[in-house]
C-alpha positions as CSV (number, residue, x, y, z in Angstrom):
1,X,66.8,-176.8,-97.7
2,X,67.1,-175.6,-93.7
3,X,65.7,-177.7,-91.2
4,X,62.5,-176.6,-89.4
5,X,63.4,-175.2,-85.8
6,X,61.1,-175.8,-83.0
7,X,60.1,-173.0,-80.7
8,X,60.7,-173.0,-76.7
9,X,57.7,-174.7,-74.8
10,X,55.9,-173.2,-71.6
11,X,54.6,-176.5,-70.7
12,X,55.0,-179.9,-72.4
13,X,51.6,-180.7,-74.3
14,X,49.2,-183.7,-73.3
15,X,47.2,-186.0,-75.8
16,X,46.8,-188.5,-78.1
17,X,48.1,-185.6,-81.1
18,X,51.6,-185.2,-79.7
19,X,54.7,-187.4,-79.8
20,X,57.9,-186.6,-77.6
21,X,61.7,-187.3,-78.4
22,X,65.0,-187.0,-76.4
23,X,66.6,-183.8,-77.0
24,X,70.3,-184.1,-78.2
25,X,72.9,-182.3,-77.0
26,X,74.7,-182.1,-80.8
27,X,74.9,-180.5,-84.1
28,X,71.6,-180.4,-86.6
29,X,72.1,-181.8,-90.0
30,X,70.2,-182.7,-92.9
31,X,71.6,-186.3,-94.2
32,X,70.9,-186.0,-98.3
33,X,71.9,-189.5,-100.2
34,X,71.7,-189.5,-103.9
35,X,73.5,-192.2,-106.0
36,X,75.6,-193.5,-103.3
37,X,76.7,-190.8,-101.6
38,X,75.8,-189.2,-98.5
39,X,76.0,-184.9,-97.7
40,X,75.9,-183.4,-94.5
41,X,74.5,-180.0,-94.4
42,X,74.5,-178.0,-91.2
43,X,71.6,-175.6,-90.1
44,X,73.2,-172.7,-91.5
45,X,74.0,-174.7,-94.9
46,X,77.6,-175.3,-94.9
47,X,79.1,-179.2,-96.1
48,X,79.7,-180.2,-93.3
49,X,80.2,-184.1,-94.7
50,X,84.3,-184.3,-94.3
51,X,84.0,-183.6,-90.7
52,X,82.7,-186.9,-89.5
53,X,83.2,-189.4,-91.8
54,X,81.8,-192.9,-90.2
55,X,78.4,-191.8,-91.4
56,X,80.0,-192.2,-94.8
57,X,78.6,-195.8,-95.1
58,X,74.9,-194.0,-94.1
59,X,75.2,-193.5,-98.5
60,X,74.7,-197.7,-99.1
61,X,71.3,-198.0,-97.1
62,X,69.3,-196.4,-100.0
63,X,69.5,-195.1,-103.7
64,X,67.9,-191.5,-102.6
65,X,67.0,-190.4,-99.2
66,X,66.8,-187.2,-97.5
67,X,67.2,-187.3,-93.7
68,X,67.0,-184.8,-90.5
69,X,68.9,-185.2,-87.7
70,X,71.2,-184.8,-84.6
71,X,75.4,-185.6,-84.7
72,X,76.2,-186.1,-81.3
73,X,79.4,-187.5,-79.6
74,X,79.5,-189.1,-76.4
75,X,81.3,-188.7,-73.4
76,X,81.1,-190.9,-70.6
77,X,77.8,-192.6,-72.3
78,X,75.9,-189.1,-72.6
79,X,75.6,-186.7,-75.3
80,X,78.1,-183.9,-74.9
81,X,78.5,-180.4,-76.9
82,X,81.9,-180.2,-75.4
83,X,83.1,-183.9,-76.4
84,X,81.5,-182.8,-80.1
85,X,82.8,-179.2,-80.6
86,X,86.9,-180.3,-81.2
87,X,85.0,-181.8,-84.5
88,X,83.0,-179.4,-85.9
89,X,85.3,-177.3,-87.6
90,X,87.5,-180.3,-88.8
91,X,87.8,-180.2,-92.8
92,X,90.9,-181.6,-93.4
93,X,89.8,-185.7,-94.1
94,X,92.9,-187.1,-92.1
95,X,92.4,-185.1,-89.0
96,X,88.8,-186.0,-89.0
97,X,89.2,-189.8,-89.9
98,X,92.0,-189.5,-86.7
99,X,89.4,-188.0,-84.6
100,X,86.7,-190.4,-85.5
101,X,88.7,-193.6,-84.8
102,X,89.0,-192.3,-80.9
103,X,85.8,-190.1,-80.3
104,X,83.4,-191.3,-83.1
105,X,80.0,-189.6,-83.8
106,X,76.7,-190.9,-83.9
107,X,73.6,-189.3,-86.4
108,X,70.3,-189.9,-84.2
109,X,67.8,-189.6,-87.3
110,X,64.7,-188.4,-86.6
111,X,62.7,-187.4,-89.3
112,X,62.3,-188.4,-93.1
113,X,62.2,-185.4,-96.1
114,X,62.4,-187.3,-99.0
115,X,62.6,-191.2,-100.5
116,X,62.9,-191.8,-103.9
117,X,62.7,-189.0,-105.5
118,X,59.3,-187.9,-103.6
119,X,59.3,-185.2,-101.8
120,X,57.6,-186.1,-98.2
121,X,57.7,-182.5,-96.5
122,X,53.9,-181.8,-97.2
123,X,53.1,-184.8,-94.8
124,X,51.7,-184.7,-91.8
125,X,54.7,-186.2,-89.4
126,X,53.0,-189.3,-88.4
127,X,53.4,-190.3,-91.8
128,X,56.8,-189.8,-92.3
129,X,58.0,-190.6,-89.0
130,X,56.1,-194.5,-90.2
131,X,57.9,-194.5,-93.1
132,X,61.0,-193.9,-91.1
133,X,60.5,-197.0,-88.5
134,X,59.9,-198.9,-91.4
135,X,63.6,-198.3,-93.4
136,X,64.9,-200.2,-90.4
137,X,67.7,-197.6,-90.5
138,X,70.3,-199.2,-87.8
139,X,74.2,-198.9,-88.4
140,X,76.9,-198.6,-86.3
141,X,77.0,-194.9,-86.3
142,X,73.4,-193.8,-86.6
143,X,70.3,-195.2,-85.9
144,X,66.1,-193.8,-85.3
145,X,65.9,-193.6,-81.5
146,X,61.9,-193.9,-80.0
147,X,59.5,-191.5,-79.8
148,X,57.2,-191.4,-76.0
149,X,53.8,-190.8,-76.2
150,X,54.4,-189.2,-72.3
151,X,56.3,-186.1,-72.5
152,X,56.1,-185.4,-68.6
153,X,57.9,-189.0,-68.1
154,X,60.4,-188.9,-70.6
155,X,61.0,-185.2,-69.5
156,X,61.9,-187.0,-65.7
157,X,63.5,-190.0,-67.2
158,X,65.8,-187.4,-69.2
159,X,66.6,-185.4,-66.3
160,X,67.4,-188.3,-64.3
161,X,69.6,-189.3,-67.4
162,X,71.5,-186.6,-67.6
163,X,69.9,-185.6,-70.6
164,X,69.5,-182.1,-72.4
165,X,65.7,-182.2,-72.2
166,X,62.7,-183.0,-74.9
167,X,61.2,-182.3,-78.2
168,X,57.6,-182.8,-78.5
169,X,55.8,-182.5,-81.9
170,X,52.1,-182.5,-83.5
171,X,51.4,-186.1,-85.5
172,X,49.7,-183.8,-88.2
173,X,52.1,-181.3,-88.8
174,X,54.1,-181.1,-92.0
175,X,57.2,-180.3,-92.1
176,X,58.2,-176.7,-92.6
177,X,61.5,-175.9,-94.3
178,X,63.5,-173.1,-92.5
179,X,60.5,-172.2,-89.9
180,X,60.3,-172.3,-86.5
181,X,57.0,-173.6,-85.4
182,X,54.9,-174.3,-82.4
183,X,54.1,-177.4,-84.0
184,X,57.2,-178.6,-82.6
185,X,58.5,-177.6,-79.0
186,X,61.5,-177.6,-76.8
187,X,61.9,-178.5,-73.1
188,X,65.2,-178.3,-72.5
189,X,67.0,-179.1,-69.1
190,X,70.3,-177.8,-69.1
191,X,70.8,-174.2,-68.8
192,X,72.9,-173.7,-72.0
193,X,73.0,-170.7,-73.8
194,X,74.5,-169.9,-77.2
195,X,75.7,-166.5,-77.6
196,X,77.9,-164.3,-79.5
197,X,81.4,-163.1,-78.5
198,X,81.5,-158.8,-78.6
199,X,84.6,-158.4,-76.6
200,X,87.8,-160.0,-74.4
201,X,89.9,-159.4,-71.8
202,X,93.6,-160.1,-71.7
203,X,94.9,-162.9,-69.2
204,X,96.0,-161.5,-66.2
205,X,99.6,-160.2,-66.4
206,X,99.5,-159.7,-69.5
207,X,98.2,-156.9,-72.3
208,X,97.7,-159.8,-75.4
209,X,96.5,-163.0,-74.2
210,X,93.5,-163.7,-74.2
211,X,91.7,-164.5,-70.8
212,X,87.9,-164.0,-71.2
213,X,85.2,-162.8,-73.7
214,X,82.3,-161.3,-72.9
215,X,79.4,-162.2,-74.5
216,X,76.0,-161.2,-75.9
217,X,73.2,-162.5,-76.2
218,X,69.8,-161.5,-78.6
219,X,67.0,-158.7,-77.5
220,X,64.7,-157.1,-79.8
221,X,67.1,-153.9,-79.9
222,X,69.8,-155.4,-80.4
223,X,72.6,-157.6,-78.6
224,X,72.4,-157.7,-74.9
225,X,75.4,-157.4,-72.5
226,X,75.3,-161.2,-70.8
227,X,78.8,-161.0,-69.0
228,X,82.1,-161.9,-69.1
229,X,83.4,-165.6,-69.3
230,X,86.7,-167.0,-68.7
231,X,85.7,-170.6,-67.3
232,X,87.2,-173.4,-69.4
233,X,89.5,-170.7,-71.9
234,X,92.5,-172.6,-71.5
235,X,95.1,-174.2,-73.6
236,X,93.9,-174.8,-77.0
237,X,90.5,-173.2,-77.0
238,X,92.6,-170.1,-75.4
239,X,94.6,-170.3,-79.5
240,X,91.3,-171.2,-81.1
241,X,89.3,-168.2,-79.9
242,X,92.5,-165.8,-80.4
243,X,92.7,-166.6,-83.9
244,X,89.4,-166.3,-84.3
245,X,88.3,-163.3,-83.0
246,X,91.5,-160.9,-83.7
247,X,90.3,-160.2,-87.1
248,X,86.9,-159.1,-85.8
249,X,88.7,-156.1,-84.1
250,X,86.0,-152.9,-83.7
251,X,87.0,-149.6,-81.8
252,X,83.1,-149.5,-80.1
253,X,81.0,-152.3,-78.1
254,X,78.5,-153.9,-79.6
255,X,76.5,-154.2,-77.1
256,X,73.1,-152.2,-76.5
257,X,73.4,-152.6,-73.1
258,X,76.0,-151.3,-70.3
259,X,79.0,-153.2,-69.9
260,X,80.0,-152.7,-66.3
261,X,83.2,-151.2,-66.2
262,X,85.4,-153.6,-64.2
263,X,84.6,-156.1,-67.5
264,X,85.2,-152.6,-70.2
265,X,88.3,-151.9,-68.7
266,X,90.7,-153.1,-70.8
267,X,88.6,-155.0,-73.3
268,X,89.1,-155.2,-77.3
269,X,85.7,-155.3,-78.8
270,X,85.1,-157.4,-82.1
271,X,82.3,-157.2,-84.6
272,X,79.7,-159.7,-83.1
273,X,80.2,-162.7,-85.7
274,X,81.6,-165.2,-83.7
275,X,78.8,-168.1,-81.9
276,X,80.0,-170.1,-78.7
277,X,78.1,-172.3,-76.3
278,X,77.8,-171.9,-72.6
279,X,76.9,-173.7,-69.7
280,X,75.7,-171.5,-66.8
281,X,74.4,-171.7,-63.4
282,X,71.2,-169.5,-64.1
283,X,70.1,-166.4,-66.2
284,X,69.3,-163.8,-63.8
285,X,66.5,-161.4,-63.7
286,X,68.4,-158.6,-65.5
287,X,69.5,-161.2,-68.3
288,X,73.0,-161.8,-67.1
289,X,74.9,-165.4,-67.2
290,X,75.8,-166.8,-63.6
291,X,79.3,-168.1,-63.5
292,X,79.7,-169.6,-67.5
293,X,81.7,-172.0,-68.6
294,X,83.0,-172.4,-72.5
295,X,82.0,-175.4,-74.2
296,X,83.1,-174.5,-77.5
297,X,82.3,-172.3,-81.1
298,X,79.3,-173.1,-82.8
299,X,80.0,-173.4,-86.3
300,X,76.6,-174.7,-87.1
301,X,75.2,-171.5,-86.4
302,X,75.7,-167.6,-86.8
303,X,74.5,-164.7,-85.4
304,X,71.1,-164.4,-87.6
305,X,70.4,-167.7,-86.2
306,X,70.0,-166.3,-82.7
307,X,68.5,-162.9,-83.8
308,X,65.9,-165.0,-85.3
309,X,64.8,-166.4,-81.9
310,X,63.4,-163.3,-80.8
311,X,62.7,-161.6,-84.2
312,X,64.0,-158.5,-86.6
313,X,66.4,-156.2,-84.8
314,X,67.6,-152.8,-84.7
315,X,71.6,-152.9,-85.7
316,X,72.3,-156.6,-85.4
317,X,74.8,-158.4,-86.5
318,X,75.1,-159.2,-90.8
319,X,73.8,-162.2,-92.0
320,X,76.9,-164.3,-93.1
C-alpha cells in the first residue's frame, strides 16, 4: 500500500467538515504491525524499519495494526529535515541504534488503515481518526498529536512556532491509497523545495570536486532548470553527493530549459535520478530558486514522485 498524498491548498477551508493538523517537517511512513513486529515502509515502498529502531517497541501496543504517519527528528525542539536526513539512508542496525541513542526519532501518527484484521480505508476519516484517539497510542517515541478545528489559527500558531505549516482534511473522506486528493490539503510555510540533481560543478580550484549541483525541478514538459546550489555542500554531504551522483554521468543536460552559461560551463550532467531537499529564499517568477541551501537526499522519494505533482510528462525521468 502507498499513502494518500494531499494536494497544495489555495486557501485553508472553513467549517464544521474540515479538521486541520500540524505539518511535519519529516519522512512519510506507513507503520504495519502484525504478530509482534512492526515495518516501516516509506512513500515510495522501500523497508525502511532498520533505520530508526526506537519505534521497534511501537510492535507490543497491538496484535495487528496498520498506521500512517510522519518520522521526524528534532533539532533544537522543532522538527528538522536537516537533523533527519543523516538517518534516512542508515541500513546498517549498529550505525542506526548509534544514531538513535543521540538524535532519536519520533513517529507523529496520524491516521489509522487497519485493526485487527479489518481493513478501515473505506471509512470516512472521522471514523478512523476516533478509533485512533481511542488506542491511547503514547510511547516514548511516537505518539497521536491533535487535530484543530481552526485552520487559520493553527496556521499562525505554526508560523509563530516555527513550524512547516498545515494539513487540513474532510471528516468524510476515506482514505485513498496512492492518490493525491483535495480531500486533504497542504499549507505549508517554509519555502522548501524538493528537486532533482541534473548536473555539478567542480569546487573552485579544482576540475573533480564537487562544489554545486544544479537542480531541476518538475514542468509538464519535462524538468525545469531551477539553478545551481552550493550552500551547505560541505564536508560529508560534499562525499555523499560525489558518490552518489558519479555513476549518473550523461554527456547532455537534462534539463528542458536553458541553463545559463556561467552555471553550463564546466558542468557534468547526470541522469536526473537523484532527489534532494532545499531551503530557499523565494521561487521567482521565471521558476528559479533564490539563494538554496542543501538540506539533504530524499531517499523517501524519486523522481516519479515529483513528476506526479504536476502530471504525465514528456521525457521524464524512469520510474525506479
Amino acid at each position: 500500500m502507498r499513502p494518500m498524498l494531499a494536494s497544495p491548498a489555495t486557501a485553508i477551508p472553513h467549517g464544521e467538515g474540515w479538521v486541520h493538523e500540524v505539518k511535519w517537517d519529516g519522512m512519510r511512513v506507513l507503520a504495519d504491525i502484525r504478530d509482534g513486529r512492526l515495518t516501516l515502509t516509506s512513500r515510495t515502498g522501500n523497508d525502511v524499519t532498520a533505520s530508526y529502531p526506537e519505534l521497534a517497541p511501537l510492535a507490543d501496543a497491538y496484535d495487528d495494526m496498520l498506521l500512517d504517519g510522519e518520522v521526524v527528528a528534532l533539532d533544537g525542539g522543532r522538527p528538522s529535515f536537516g537533523a533527519l536526513a543523516e538517518r534516512m539512508h542508515v541500513r546498517d542496525r549498529r550505525k542506526a541504534e548509534r544514531l538513535a541513542s543521540v538524535r532519536p526519532a519520533t513517529l507523529m501518527v496520524f491516521d489509522l488503515l487497519r485493526l485487527y484484521g479489518s481493513d478501515l480505508t473505506s471509512q470516512p476519516l472521522s471514523a478512523r481518526r476516533e478509533l485512533l484517539e481511542r488506542l491511547d497510542l503514547k510511547g516514548r517515541h511516537w505518539q497521536v498529536p491533535p487535530v484543530y478545528d481552526d485552520g487559520e489559527e493553527l496556521f499562525s500558531a505554526t508560523l509563530e512556532q516555527g513550524l512547516e505549516g498545515v494539513v487540513s482534511k474532510r471528516l468524510s473522506a476515506p482514505y485513498l491509497p496512492g492518490r493525491r486528493s483535495t480531500d486533504w490539503l497542504k499549507s505549508p510555510h517554509k519555502l522548501t523545495v524538493s528537486a532533482v540533481v541534473g548536473g555539478w560543478r567542480p569546487e573552485v580550484g579544482t576540475t573533480d570536486r564537487l562544489g554545486a549541483v544544479l537542480l531541476g525541478v518538475p514542468s509538464p514538459q519535462g524538468w525545469r532548470y531551477a539553478g545551481r546550489m552550493g550552500s551547505g555542500i560541505a564536508g560529508k554531504a560534499q562525499r555523499q553527493l560525489a558518490e552518489l551522483l558519479l555513476p549518473l554521468g550523461r554527456g547532455t543536460s537534462p534539463f528542458v530549459t536553458e541553463v545559463p552559461r556561467i552555471d553550463a560551463d564546466g558542468a557534468f550532467w547526470v541522469e536526473p535520478r537523484l532527489v534532494v531537499e532545499a531551503r530557499t529564499l523565494e521561487v521567482t517568477k521565471d521558476g528559479r530558486l533564490r539563494q538554496p541551501a542543501y538540506l539533504g537526499v530524499r531517499t523517501d522519494l524519486t523522481p516519479q514522485d515529483l513528476l506526479g505533482e504536476v502530471g504525465p510528462v514528456e521525457g521524464g525521468a524512469d520510474d525506479e
